[in-house]
BAVEX-771211 format. One record per residue (C-alpha): residue number from 0; residue in one letter; x, y, z. Coordinates in nm, 4 decimals. Last residue first. Layout:
! BAVEX-771211
+-----+----+----------+----------+----------+
:   i : aa :        X :        Y :        Z :
+-----+----+----------+----------+----------+
: NUM :  A :        X :        Y :        Z :
...
+-----+----+----------+----------+----------+
***
This chain:
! BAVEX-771211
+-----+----+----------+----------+----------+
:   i : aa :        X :        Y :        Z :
+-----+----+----------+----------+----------+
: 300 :  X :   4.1276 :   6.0881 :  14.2300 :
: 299 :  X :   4.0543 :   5.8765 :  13.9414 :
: 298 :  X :   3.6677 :   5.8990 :  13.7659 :
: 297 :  X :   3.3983 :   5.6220 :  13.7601 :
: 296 :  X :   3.1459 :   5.7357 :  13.5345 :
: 295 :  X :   2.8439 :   5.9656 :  13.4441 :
: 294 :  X :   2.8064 :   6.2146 :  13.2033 :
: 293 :  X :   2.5578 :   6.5090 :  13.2269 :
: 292 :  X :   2.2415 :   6.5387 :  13.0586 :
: 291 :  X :   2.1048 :   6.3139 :  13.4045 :
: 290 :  X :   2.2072 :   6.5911 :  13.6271 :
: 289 :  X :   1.8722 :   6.7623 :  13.7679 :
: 288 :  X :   1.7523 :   6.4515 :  13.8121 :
: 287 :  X :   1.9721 :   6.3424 :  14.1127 :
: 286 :  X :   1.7777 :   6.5310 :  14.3509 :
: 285 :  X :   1.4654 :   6.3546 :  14.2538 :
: 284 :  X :   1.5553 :   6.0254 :  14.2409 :
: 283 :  X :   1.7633 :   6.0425 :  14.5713 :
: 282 :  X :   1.4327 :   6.1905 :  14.7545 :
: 281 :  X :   1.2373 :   5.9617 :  14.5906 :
: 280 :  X :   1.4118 :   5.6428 :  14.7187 :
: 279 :  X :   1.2478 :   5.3603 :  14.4762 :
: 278 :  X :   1.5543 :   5.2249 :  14.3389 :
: 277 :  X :   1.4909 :   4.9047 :  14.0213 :
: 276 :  X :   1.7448 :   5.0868 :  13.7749 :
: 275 :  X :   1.9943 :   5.2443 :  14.0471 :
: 274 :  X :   2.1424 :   4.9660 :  14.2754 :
: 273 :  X :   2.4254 :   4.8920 :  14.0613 :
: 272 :  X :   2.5165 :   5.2939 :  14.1723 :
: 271 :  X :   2.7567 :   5.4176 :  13.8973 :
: 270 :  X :   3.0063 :   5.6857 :  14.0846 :
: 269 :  X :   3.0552 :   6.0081 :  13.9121 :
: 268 :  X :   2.8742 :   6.2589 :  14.1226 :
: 267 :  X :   3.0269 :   5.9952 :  14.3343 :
: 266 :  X :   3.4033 :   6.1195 :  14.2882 :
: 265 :  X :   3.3371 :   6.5149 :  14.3060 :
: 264 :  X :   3.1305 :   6.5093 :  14.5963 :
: 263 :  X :   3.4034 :   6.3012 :  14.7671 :
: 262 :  X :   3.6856 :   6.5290 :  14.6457 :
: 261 :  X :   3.4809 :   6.7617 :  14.7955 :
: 260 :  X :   3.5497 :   6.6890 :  15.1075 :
: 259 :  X :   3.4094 :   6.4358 :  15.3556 :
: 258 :  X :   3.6153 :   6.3486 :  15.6733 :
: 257 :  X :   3.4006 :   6.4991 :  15.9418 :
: 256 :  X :   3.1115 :   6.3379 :  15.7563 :
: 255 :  X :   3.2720 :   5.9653 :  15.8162 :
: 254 :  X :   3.2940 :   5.7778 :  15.4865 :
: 253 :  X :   3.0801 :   5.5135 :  15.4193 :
: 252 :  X :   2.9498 :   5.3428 :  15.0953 :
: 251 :  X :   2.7980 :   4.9912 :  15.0456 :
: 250 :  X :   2.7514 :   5.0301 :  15.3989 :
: 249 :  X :   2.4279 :   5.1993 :  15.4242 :
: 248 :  X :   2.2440 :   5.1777 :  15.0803 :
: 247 :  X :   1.8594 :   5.1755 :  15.2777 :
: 246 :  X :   1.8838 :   5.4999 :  15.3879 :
: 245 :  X :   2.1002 :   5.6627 :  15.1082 :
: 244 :  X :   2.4616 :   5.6799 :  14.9554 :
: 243 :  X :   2.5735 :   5.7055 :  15.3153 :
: 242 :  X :   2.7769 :   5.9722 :  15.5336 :
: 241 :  X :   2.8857 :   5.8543 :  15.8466 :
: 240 :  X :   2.8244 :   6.0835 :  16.1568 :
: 239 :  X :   2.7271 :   5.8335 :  16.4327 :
: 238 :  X :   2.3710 :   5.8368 :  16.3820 :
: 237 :  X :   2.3324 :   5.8418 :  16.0299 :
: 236 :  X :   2.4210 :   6.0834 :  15.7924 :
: 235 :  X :   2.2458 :   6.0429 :  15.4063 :
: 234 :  X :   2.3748 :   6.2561 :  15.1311 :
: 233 :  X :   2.2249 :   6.3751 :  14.7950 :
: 232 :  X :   2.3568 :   6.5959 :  14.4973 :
: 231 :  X :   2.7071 :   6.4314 :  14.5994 :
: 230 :  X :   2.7030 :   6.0768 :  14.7486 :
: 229 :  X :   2.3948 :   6.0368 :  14.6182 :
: 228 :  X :   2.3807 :   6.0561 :  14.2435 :
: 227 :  X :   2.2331 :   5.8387 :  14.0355 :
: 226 :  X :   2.2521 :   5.8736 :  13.6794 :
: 225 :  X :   1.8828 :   5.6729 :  13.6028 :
: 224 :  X :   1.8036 :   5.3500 :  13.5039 :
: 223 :  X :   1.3370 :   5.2589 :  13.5472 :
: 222 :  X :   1.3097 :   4.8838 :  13.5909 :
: 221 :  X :   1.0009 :   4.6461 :  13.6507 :
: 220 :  X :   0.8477 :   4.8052 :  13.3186 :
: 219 :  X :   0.5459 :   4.9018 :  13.3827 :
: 218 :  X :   0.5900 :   4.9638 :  13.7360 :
: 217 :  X :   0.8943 :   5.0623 :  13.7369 :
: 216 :  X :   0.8810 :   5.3278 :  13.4607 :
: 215 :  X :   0.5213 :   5.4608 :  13.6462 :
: 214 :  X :   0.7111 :   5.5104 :  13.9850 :
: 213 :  X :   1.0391 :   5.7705 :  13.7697 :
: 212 :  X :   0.7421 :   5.9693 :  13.6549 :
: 211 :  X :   1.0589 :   6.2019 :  13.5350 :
: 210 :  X :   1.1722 :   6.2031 :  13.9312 :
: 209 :  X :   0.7851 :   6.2854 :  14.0377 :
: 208 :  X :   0.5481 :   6.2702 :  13.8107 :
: 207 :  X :   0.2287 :   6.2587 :  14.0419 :
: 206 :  X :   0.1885 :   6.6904 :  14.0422 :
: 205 :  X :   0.1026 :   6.6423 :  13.6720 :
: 204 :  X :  -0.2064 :   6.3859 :  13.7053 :
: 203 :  X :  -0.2892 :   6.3088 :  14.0516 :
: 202 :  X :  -0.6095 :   6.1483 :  13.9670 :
: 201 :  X :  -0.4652 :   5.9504 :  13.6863 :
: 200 :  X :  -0.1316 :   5.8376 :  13.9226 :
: 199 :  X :  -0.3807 :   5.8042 :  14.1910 :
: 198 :  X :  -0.5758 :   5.5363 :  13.9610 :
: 197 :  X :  -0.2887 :   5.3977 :  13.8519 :
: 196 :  X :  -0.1004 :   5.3072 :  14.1646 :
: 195 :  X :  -0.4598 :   5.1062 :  14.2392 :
: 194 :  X :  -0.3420 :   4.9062 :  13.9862 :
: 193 :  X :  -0.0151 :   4.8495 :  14.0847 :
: 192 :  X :  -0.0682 :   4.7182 :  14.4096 :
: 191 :  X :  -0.3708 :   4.4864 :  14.2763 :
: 190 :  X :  -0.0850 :   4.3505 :  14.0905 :
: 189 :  X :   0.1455 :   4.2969 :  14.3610 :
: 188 :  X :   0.4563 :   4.5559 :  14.5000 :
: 187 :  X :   0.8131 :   4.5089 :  14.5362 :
: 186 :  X :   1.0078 :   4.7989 :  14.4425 :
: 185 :  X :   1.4007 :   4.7725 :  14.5482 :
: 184 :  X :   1.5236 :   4.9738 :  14.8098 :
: 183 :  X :   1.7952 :   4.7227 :  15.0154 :
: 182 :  X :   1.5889 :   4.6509 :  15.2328 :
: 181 :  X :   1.2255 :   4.6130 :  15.0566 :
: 180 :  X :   1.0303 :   4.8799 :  14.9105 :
: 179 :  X :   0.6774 :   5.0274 :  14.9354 :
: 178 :  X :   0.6020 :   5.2161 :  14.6679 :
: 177 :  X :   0.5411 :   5.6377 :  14.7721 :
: 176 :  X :   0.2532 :   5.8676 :  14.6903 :
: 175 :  X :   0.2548 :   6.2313 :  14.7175 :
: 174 :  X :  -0.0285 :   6.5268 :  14.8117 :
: 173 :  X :   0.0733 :   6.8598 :  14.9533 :
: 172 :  X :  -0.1691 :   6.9113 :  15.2240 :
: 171 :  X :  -0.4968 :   7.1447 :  15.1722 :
: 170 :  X :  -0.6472 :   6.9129 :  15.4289 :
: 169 :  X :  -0.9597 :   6.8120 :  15.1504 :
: 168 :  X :  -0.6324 :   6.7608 :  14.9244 :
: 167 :  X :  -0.4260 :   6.5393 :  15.2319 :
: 166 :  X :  -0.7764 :   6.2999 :  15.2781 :
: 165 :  X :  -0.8436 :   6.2730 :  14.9074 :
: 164 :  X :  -0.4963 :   6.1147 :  14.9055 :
: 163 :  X :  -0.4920 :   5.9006 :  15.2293 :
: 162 :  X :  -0.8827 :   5.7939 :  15.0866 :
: 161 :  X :  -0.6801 :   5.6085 :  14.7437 :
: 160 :  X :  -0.4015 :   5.5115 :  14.9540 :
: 159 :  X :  -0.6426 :   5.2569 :  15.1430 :
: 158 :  X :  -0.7240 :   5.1206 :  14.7642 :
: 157 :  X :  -0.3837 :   4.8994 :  14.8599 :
: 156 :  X :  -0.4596 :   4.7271 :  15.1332 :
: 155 :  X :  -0.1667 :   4.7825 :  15.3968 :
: 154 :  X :   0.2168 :   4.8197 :  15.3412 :
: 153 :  X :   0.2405 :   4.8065 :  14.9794 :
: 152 :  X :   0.1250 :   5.1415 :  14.8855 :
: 151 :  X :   0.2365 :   5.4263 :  15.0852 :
: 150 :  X :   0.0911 :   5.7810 :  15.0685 :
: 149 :  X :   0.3111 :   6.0743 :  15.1731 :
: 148 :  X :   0.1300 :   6.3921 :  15.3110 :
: 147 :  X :   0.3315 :   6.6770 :  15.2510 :
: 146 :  X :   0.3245 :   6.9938 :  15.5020 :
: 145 :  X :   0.4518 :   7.3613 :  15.4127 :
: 144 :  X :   0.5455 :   7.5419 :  15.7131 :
: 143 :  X :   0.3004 :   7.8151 :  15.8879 :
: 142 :  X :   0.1192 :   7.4761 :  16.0830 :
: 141 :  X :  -0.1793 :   7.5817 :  16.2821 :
: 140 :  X :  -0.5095 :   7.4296 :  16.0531 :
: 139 :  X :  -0.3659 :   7.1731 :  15.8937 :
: 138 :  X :  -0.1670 :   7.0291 :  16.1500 :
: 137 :  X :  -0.4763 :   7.0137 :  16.3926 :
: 136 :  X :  -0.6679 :   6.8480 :  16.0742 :
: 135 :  X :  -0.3314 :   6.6205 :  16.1398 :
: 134 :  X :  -0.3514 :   6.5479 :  16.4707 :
: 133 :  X :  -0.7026 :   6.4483 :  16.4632 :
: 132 :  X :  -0.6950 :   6.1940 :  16.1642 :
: 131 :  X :  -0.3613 :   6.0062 :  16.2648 :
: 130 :  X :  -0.5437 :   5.7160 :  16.4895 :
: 129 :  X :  -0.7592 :   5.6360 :  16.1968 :
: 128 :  X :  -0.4992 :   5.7520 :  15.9014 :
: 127 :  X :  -0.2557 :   5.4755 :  15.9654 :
: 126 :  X :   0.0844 :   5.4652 :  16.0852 :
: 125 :  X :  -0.0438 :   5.1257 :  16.3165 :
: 124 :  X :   0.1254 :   4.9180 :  16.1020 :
: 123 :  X :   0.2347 :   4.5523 :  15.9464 :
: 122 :  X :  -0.0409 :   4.3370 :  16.1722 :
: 121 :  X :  -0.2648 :   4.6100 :  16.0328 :
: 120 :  X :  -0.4350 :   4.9809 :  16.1629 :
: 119 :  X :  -0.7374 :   5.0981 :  15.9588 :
: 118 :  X :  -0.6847 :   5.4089 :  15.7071 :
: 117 :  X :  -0.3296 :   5.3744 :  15.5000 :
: 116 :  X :   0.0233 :   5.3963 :  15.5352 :
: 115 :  X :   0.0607 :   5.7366 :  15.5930 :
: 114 :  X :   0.3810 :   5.9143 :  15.5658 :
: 113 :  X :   0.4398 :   6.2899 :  15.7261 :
: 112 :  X :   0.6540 :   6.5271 :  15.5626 :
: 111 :  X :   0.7308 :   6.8114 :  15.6881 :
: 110 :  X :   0.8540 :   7.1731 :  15.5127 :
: 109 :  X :   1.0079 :   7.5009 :  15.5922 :
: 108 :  X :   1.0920 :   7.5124 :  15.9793 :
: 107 :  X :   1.1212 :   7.8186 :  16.1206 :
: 106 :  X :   1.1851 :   7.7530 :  16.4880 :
: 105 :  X :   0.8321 :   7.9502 :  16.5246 :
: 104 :  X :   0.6668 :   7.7617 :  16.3441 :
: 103 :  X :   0.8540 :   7.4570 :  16.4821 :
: 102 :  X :   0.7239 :   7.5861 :  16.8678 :
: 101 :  X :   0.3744 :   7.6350 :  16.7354 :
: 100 :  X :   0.3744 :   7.2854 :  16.6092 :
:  99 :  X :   0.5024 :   7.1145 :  16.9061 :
:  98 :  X :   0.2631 :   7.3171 :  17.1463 :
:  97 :  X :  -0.0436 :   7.2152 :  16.9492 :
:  96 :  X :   0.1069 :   6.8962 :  16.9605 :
:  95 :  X :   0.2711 :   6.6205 :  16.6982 :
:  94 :  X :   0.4022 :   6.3618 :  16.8816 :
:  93 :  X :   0.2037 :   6.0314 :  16.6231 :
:  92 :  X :   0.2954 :   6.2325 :  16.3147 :
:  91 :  X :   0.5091 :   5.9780 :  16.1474 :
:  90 :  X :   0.7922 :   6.2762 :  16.0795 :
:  89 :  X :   1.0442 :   6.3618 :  15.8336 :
:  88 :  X :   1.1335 :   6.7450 :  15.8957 :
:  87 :  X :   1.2634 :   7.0085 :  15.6730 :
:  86 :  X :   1.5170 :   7.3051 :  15.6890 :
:  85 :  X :   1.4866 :   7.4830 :  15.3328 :
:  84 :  X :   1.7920 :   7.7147 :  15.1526 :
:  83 :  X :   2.0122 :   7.6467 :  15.4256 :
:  82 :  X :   2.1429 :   7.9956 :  15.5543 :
:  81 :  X :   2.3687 :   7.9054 :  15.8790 :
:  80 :  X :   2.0698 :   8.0902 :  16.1137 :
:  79 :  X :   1.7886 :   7.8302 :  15.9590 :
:  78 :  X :   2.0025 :   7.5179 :  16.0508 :
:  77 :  X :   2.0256 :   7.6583 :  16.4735 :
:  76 :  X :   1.6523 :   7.7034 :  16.4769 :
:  75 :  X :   1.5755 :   7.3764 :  16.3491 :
:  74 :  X :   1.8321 :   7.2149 :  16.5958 :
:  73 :  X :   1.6804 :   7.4496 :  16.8362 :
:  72 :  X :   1.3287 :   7.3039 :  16.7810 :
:  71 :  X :   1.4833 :   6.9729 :  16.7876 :
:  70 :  X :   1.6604 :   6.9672 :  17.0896 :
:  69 :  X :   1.4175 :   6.7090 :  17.2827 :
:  68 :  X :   1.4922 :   6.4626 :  17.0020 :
:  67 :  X :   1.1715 :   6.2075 :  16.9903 :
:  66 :  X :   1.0128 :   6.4570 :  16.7459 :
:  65 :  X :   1.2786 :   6.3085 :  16.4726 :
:  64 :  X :   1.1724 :   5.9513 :  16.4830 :
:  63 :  X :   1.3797 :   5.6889 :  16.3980 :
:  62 :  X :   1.5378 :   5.8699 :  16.1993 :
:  61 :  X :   1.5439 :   6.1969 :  15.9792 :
:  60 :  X :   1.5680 :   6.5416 :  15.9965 :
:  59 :  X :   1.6306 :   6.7326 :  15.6672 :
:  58 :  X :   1.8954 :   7.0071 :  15.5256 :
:  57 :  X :   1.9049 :   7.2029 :  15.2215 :
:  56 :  X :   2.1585 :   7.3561 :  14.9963 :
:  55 :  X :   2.4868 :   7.1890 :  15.1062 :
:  54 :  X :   2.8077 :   7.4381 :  14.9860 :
:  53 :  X :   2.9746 :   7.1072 :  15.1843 :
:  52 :  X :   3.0608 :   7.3642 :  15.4376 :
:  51 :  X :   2.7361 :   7.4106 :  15.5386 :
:  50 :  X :   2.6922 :   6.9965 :  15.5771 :
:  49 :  X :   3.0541 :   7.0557 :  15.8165 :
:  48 :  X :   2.8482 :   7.3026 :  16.0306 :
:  47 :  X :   2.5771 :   7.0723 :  16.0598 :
:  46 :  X :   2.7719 :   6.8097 :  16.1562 :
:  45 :  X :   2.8908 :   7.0320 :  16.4502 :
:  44 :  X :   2.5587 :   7.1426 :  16.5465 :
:  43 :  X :   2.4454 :   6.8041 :  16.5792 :
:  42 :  X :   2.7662 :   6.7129 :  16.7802 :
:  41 :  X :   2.6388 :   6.9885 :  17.0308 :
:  40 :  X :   2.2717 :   6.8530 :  17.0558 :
:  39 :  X :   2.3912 :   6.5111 :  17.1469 :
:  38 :  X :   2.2306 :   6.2683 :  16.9357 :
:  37 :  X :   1.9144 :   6.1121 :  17.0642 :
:  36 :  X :   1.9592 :   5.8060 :  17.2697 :
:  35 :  X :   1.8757 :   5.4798 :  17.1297 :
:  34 :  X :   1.6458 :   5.1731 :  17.2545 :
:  33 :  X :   1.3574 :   5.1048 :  17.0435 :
:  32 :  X :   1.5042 :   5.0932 :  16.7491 :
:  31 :  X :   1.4663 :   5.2165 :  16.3800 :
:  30 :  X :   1.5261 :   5.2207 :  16.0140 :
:  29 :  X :   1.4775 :   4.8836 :  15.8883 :
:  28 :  X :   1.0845 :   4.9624 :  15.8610 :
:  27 :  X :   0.8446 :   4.6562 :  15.6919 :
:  26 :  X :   0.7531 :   4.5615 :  16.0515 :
:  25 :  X :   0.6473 :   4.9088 :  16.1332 :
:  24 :  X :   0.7542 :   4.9880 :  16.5167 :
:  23 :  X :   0.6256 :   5.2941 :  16.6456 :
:  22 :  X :   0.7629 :   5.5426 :  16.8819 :
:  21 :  X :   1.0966 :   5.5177 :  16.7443 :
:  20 :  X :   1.4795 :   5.5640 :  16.8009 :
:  19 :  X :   1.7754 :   5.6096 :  16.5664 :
:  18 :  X :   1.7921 :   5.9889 :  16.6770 :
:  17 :  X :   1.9070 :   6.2640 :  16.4892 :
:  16 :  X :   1.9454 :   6.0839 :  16.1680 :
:  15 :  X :   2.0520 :   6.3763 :  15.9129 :
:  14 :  X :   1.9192 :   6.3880 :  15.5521 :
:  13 :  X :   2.1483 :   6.5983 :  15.2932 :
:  12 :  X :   1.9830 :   6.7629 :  15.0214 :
:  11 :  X :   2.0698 :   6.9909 :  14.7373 :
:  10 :  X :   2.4244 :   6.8353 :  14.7632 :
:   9 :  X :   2.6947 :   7.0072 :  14.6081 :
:   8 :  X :   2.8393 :   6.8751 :  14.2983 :
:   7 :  X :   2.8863 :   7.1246 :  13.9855 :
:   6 :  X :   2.7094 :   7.4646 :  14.1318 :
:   5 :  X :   2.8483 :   7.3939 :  14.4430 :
:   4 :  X :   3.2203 :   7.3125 :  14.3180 :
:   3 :  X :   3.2109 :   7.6640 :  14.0850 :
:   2 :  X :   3.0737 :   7.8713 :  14.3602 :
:   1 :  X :   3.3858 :   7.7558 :  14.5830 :
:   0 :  X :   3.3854 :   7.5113 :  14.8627 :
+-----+----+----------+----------+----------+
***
């Protein structure tokens, strides 16, 4: 790809399922199973060689649960010696080790994120700050890469978020807040949801306005359009090496990674997404804002 084609479509973030397997099992989660290998360590290598090609900017391990891939360390290692910009990690938390975090510092990892639900376990999930407390003050105190902690509302009660917060700031995390969403990522949260949304979004202030504050849109106004672009500025690879317009899109588009070009970039830069107005996947908000001055339609190959 040639400076022109990266500046114009590259992705600034592909995520890459390295294992469709969990630990846990979240009832509101259509992300997982209980049953899968991890990717072999050599066809991991090879996708990310084709991502590098792509002109791809940064790289993030996704699942299932990452930590459940023995190779991860020296996947991490591996991305950081092809010159990604950042090499991040999605993570529930639950495997995380003194040994495990020493061994990503020194891997080089830039950035994890780890999601909590709320405090006291539910029927929904046990990704909850009770069981989570220890391992992440550990976290705080020996991790050299930059660590997020993402609140959820919608998946336990909702003033739960409120403590997750004040619990990442006291930890010197990177606080962020997330809207539960159902399959196919569209919001669906109550009143008493939305309300307690506020009162983070207040406390929050600036560092809340994610995706032009994309969250406060939809809840206000039960739709928030944007110029979606994954399939170019953001990719999703599952399992078996398919390339996705996001997590909870797959199918709608697939093309196998060893196949993508970018012709493919080029075409769903363009591409309308009927799933845009009412999406709540941050990471496709937020890598697709960058381009919303620019036009968007269907184009010919």
């Amino acid at each position: 790809m040639n400076f022109l084609q990266r500046i114009a479509y590259a992705p600034f973030l592909v995520q890459v399922v390295v294992t469709r397997r969990c630990n846990l099992s979240c009832t509101y989660c259509d992300e997982f199973d209980d049953h899968s290998l991890p990717v072999p360590t050599d066809l991991l290598k090879r996708r990310i060689d084709q991502i590098r090609k792509l002109g791809v900017w940064s790289i993030e391990w996704s699942g299932g649960e990452p930590l459940l891939h023995p190779d991860l360390c020296e996947l991490t290692r591996y991305a950081k010696g092809k010159g990604f910009t950042r090499v991040m990690l999605l993570s529930n938390g639950f495997l995380l080790s003194q040994d495990k975090i020493e061994a990503l510092n020194q891997a080089g990892l830039d950035d994890l994120q780890v999601s909590v639900d709320g405090v006291v376990p539910n029927e929904s999930t046990i990704k909850v700050l009770k069981p989570l407390r220890a391992k992440l003050a550990m976290l705080a105190r020996a991790a050299k890469f930059r660590v997020t902690l993402n609140a959820v509302i919608g998946s336990a009660p909702a003033q739960e978020a409120v403590e997750v917060i004040a619990f990442a700031r006291a930890q010197g995390f990177r606080p962020r807040v997330c809207l539960i969403h159902n399959h196919d990522g569209q919001i669906k949260l109550r009143a008493d949801e939305m309300r307690v949304y506020e009162q983070i979004r207040r406390q929050l202030g600036r560092v809340f306005r994610e995706g032009a504050d994309y969250r406060t849109r939809l809840m206000r106004e039960g739709r928030a359009p944007f110029k979606c672009r994954a399939g170019s500025r953001y990719l999703y690879v599952d399992e078996d090496g398919n390339v996705h317009w996001c997590s909870q899109q797959r199918g709608a588009f697939t093309v196998p990674l060893a196949e993508y070009t970018p012709r493919h970039l080029k075409e769903q830069f363009y591409t309308p997404k009927g799933c845009a107005d009412q999406c709540t996947v941050g990471c496709v908000r937020t890598c697709s804002r960058y381009d919303q001055w620019r036009s968007q339609k269907a184009v010919s190959r």
